[in-house]
C-alpha positions as CSV (number, residue, x, y, z in Angstrom):
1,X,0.0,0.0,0.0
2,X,1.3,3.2,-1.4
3,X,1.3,5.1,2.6
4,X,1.9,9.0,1.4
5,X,-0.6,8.6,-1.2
6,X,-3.1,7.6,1.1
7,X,-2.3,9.9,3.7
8,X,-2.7,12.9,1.4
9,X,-5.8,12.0,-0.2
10,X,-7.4,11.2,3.2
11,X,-5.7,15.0,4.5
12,X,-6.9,17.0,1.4
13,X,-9.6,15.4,0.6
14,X,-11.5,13.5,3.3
15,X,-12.1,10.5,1.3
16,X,-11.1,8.8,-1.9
17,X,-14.2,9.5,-3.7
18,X,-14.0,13.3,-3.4
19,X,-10.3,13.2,-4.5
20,X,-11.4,11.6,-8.2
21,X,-13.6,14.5,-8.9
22,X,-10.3,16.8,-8.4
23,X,-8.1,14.2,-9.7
24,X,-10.8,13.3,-12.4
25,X,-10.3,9.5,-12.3
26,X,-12.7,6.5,-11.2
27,X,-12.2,5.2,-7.7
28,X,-11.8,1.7,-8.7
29,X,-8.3,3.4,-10.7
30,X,-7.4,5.4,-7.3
31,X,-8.2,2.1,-5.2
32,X,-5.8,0.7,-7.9
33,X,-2.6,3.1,-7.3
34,X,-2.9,3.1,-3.4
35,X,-2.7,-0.7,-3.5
36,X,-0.4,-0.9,-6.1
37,X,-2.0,-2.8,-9.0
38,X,-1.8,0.0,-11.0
39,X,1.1,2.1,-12.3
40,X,0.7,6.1,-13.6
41,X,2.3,7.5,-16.7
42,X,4.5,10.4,-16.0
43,X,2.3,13.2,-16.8
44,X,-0.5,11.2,-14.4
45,X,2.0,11.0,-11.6
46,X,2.2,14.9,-12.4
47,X,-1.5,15.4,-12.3
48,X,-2.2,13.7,-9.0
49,X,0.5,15.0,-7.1
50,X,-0.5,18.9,-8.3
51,X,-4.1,17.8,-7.2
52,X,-2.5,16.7,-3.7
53,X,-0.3,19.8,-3.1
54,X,2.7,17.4,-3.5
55,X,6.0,16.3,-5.9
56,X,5.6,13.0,-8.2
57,X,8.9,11.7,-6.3
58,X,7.8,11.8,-2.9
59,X,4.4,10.0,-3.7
60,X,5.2,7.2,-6.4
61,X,8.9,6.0,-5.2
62,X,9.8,3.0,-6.9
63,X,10.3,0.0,-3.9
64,X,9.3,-2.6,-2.6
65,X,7.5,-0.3,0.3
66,X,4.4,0.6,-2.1
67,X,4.3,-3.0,-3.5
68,X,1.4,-4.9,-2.8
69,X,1.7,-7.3,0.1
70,X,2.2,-10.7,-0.8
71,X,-0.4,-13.1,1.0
């Protein structure tokens, strides 16, 4: 589970669902990215992290600590 990206939504935001209006995604796709099934394109990662007051670096670090759990 991506941690920061979380964190900011549920700061800014309140919940995931009012962060796709400003983001302008489906939840199922934000669900996606926090868990870690799905990756952004650049300009996405860009996008997101404007819309969270944020850099692209500090939310989508490459690592195994935003990898999904293995169960």
């Amino acid at each position: 589970m991506n941690k920061p990206l979380w964190s900011l939504i549920v700061l800014w935001f309140g919940t995931s669902r009012t962060s796709v209006r400003e983001i302008g995604v489906n939840p199922i796709v934000v669900s996606q990215v926090v868990h870690g099934y799905r990756r952004l394109s650049a300009e996405e990662k860009t996008r997101w992290a404007a819309a969270l007051h944020s850099m692209p670096g500090a939310l989508f670090s490459v690592g195994k600590a935003y990898a999904p759990s293995a169960r």
